[in-house]
The first five atom37 places (N, CA, C, CB, O) and aatype in JSON, in Angstrom:
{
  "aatype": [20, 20, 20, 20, 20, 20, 20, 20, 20, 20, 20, 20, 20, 20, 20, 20, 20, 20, 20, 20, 20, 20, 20, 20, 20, 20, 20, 20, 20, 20, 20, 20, 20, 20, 20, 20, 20, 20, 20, 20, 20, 20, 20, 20, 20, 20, 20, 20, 20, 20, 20, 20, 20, 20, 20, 20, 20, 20, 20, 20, 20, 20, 20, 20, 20, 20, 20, 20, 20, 20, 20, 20, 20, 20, 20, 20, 20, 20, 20, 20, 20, 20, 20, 20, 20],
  "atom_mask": [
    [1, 1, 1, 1, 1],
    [1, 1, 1, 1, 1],
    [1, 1, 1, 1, 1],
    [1, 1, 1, 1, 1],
    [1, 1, 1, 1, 1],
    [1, 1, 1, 1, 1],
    [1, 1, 1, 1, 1],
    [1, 1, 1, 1, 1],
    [1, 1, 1, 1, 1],
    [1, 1, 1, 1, 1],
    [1, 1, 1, 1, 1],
    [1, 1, 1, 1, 1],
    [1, 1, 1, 1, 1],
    [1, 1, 1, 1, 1],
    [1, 1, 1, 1, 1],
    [1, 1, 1, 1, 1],
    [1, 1, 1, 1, 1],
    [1, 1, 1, 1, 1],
    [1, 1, 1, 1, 1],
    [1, 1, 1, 1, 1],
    [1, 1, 1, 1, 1],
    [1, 1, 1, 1, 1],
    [1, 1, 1, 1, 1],
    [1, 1, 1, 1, 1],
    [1, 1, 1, 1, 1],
    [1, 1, 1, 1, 1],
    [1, 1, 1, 1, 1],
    [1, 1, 1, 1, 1],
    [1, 1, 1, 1, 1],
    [1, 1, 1, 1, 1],
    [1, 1, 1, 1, 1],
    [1, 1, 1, 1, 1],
    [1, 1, 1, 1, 1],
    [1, 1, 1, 1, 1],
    [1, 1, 1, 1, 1],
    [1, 1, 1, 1, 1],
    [1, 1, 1, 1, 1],
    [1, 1, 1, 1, 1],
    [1, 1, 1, 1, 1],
    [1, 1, 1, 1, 1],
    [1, 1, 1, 1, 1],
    [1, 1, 1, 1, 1],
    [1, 1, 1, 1, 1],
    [1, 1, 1, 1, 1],
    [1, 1, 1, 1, 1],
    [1, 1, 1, 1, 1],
    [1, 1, 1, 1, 1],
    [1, 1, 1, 1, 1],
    [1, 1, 1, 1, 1],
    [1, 1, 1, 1, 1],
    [1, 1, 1, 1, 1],
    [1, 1, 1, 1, 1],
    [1, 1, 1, 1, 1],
    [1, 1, 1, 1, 1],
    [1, 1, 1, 1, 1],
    [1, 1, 1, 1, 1],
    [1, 1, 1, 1, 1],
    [1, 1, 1, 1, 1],
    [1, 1, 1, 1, 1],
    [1, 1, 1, 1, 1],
    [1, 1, 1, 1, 1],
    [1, 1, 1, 1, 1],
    [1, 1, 1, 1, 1],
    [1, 1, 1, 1, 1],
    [1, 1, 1, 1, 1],
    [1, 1, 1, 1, 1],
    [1, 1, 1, 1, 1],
    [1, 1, 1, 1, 1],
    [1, 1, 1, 1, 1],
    [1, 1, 1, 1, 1],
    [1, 1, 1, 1, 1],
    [1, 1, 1, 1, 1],
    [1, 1, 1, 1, 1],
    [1, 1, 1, 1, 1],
    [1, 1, 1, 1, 1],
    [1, 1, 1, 1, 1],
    [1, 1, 1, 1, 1],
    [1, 1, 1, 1, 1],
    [1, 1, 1, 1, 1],
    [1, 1, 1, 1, 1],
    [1, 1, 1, 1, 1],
    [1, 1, 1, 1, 1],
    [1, 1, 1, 1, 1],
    [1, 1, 1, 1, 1],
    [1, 1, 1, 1, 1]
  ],
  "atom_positions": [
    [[43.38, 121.78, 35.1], [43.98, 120.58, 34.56], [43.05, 120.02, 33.48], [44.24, 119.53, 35.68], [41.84, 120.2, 33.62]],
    [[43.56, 119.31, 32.34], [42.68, 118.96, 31.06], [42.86, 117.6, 31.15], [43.11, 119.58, 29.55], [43.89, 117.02, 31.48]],
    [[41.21, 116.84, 30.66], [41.59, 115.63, 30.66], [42.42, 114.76, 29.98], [40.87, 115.25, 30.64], [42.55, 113.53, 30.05]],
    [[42.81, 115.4, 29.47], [44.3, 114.43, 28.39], [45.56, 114.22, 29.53], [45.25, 115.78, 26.63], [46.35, 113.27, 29.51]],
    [[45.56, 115.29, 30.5], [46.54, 115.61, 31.51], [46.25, 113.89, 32.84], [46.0, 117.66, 32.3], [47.08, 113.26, 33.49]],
    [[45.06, 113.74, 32.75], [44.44, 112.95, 34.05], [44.68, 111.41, 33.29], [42.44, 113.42, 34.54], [44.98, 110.44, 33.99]],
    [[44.51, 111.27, 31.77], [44.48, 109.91, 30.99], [45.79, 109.02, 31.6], [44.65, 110.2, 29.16], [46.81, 109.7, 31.61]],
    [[45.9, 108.1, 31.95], [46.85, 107.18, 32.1], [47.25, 107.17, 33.16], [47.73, 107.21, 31.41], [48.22, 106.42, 33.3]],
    [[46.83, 107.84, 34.31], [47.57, 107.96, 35.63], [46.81, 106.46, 36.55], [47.19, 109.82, 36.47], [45.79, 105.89, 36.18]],
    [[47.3, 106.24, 37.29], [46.48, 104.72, 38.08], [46.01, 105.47, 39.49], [47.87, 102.99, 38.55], [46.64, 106.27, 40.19]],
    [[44.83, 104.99, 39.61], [43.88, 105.57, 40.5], [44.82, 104.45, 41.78], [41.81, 105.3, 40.01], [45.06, 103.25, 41.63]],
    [[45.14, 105.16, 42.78], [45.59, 104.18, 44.03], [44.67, 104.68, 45.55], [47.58, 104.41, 44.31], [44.5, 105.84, 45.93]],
    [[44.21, 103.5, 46.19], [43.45, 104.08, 47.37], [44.25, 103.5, 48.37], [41.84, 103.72, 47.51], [44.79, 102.4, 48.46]],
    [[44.2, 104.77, 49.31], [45.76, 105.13, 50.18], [45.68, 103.93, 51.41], [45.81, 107.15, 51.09], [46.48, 103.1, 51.85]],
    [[44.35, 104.27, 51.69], [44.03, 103.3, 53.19], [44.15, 101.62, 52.83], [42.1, 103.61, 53.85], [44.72, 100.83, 53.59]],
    [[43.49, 101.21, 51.46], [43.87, 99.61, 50.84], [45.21, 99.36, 50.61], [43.24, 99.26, 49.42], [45.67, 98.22, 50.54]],
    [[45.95, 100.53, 50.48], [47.02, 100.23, 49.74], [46.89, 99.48, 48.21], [47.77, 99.46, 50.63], [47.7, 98.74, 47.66]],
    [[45.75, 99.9, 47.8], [45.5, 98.96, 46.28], [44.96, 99.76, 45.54], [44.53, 97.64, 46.24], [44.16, 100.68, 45.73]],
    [[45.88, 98.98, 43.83], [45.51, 100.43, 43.16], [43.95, 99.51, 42.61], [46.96, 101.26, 41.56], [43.7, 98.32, 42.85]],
    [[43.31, 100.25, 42.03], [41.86, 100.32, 41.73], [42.19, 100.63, 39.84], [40.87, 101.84, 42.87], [41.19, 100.47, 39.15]],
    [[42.92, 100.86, 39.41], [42.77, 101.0, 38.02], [43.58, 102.56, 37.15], [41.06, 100.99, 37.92], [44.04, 103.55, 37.72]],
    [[43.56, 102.43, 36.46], [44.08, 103.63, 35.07], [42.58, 104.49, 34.83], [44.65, 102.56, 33.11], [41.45, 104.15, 34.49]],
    [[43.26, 105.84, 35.2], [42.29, 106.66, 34.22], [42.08, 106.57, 33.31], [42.34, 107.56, 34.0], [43.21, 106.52, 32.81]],
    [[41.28, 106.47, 32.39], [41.14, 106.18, 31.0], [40.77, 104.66, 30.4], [42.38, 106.59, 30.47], [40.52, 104.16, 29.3]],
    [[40.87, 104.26, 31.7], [39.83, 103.05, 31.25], [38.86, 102.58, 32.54], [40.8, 101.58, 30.7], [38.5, 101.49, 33.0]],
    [[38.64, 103.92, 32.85], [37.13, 104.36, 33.78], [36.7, 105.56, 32.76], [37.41, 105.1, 35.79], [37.29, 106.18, 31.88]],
    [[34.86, 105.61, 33.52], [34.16, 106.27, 33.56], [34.09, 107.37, 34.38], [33.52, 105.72, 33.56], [34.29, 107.21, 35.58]],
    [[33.74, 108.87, 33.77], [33.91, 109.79, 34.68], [32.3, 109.96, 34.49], [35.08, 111.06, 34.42], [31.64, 109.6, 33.51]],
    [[31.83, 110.64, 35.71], [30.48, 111.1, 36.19], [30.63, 112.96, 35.92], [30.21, 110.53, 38.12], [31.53, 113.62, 36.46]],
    [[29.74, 113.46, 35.15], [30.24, 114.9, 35.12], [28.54, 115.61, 34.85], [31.65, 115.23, 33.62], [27.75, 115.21, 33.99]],
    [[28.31, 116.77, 35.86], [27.5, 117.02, 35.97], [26.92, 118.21, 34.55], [27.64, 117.23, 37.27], [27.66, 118.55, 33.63]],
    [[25.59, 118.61, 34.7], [25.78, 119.6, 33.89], [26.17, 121.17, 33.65], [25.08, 119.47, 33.62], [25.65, 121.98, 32.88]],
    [[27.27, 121.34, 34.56], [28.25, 122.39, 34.43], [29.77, 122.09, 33.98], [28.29, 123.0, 35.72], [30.77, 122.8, 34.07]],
    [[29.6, 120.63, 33.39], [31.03, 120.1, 33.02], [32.0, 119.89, 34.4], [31.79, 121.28, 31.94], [33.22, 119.77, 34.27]],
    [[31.47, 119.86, 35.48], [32.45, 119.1, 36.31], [32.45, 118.07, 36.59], [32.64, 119.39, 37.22], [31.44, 117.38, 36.53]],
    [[33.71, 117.61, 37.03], [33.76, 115.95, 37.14], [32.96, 115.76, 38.5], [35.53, 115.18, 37.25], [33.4, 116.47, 39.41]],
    [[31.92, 115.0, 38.83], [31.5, 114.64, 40.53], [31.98, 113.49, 40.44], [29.83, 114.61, 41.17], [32.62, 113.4, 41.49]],
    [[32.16, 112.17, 39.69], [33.06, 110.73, 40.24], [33.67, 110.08, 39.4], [32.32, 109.61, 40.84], [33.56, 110.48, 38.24]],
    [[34.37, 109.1, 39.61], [35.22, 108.39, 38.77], [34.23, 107.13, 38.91], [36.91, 108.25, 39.24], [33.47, 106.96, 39.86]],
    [[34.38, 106.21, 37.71], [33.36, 104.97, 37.62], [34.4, 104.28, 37.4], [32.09, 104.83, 36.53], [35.07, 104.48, 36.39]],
    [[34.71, 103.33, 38.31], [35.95, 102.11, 38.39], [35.69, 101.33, 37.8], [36.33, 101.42, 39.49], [34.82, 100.88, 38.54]],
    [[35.7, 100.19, 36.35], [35.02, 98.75, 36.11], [35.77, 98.04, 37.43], [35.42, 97.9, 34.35], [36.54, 98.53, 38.25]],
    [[35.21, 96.66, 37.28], [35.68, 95.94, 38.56], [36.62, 95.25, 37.18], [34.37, 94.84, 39.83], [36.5, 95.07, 35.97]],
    [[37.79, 94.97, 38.53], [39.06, 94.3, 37.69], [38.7, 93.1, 36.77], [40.21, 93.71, 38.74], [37.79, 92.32, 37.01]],
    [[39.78, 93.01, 35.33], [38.62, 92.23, 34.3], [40.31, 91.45, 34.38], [37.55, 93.17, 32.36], [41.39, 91.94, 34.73]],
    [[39.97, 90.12, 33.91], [40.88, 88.57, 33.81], [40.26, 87.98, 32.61], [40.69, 87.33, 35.27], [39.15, 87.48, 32.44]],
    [[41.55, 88.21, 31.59], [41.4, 87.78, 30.41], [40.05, 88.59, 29.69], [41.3, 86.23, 30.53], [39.63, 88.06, 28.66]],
    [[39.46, 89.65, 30.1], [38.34, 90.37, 29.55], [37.2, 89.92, 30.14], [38.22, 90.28, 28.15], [36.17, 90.19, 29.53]],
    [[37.08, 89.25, 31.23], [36.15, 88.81, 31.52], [35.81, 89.96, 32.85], [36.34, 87.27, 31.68], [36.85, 90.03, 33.5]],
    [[35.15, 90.53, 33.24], [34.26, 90.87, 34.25], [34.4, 90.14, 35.66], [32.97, 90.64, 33.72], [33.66, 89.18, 35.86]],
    [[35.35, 90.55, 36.72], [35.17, 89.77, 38.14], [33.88, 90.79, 39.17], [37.07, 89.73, 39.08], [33.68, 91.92, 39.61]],
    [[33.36, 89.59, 39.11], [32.1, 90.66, 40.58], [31.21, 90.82, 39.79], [32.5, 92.52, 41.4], [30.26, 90.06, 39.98]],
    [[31.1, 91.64, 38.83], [30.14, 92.58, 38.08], [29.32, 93.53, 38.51], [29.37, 92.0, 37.5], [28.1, 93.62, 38.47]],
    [[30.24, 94.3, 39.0], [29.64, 95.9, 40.0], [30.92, 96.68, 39.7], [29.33, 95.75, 42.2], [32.01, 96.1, 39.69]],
    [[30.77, 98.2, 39.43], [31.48, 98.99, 39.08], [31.8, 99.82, 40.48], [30.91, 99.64, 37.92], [30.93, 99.91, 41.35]],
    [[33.04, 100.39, 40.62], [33.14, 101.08, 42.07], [32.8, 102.88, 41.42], [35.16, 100.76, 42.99], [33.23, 103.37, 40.38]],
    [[31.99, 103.46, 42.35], [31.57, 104.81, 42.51], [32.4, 105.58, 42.9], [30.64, 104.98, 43.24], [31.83, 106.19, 43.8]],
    [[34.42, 106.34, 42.71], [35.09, 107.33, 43.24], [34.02, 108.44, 43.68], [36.14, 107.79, 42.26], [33.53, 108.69, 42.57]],
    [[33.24, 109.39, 44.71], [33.2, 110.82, 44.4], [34.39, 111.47, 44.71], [32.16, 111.49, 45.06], [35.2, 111.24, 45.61]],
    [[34.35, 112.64, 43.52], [35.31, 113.11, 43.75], [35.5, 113.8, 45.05], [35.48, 113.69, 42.85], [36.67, 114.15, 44.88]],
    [[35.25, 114.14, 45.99], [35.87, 114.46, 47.18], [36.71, 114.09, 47.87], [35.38, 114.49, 47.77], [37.43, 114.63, 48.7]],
    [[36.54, 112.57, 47.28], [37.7, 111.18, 48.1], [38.78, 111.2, 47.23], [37.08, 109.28, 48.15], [39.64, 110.38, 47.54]],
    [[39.07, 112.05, 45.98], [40.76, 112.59, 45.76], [41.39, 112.88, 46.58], [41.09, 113.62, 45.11], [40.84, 113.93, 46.93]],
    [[42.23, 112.73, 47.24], [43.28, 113.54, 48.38], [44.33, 114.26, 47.23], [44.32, 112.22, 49.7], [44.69, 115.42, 47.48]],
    [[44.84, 113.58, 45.95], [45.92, 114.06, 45.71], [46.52, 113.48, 43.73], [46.84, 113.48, 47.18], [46.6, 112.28, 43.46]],
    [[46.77, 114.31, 42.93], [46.82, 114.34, 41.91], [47.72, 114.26, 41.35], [46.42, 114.91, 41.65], [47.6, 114.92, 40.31]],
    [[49.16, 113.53, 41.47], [50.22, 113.09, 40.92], [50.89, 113.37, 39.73], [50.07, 112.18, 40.92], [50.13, 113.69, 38.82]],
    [[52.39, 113.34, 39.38], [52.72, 112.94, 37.72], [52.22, 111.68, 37.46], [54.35, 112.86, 37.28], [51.79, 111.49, 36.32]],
    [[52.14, 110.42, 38.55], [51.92, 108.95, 37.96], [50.0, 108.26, 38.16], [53.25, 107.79, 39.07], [49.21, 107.51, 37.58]],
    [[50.1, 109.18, 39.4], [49.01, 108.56, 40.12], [47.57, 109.85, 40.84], [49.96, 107.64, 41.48], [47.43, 111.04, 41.13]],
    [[46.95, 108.83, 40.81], [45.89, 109.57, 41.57], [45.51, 108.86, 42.84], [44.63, 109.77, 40.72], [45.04, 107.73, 42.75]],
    [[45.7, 109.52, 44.22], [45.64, 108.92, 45.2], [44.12, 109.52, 46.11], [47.09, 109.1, 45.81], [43.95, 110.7, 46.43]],
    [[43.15, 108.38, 46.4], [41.93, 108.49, 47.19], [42.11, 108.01, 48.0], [40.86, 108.15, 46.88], [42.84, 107.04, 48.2]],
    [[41.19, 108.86, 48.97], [40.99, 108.22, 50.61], [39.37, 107.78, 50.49], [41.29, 109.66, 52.15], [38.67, 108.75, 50.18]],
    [[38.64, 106.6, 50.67], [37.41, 106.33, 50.71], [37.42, 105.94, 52.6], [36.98, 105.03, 49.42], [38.4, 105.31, 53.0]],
    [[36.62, 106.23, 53.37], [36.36, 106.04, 54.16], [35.7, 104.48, 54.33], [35.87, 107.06, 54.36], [34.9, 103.98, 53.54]],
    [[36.36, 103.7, 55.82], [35.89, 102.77, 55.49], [34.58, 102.12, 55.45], [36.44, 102.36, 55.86], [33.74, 102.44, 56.29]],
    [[34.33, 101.24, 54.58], [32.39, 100.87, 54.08], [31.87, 101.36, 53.21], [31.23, 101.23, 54.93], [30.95, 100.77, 52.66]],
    [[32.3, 102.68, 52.75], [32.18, 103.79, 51.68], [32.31, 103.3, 50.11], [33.37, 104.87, 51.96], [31.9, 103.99, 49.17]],
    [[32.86, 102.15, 49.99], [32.87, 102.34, 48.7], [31.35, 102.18, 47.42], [33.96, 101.4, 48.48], [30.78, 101.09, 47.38]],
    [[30.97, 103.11, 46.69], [30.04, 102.66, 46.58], [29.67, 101.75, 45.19], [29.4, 103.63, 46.86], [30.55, 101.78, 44.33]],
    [[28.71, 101.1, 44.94], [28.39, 100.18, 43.78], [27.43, 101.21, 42.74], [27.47, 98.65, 44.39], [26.37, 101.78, 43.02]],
    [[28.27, 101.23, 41.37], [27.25, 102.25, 40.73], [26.42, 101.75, 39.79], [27.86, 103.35, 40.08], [25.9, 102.3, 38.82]],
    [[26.32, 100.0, 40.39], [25.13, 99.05, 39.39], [25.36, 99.28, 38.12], [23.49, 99.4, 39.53], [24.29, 99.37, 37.53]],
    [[26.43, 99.43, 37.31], [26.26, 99.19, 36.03], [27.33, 98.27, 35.88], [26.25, 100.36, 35.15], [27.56, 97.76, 34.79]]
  ]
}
């Protein structure tokens, strides 16, 4: 799958029932063999402003499932992590 294919889909986490955001306006984590290891969530922004100011850490393992619309994660609960930027 190419990342032009992954752009625009909304990241949804299954157990919150809440979506977490659009690909493509996250950060991907990609190692140096060109694979993706996480998705970098901003925290939800109001009027452009920054709520929280901690970014959520996807690894990719917590994909369950890759959609036409959506991308659906399972994070275990407590798991989510802060990737301080």
């Amino acid at each position: 799958m190419r990342l032009s294919e992954l752009s625009g889909k909304e990241i949804v986490d299954v157990k919150r029932a809440e979506r977490l955001g659009v690909l493509g306006q996250t950060d991907l984590e990609i190692n140096e063999n060109g694979q993706i290891v996480a998705l970098i969530i901003p925290s939800v922004k109001w009027f452009g402003f920054k709520k929280n100011g901690s970014d959520i850490r996807v690894p990719w393992r917590h994909i369950k499932k890759i959609g036409a619309d959506m991308i659906i994660i399972d994070i275990p609960d407590g798991q989510y992590e802060d990737s301080g930027q």
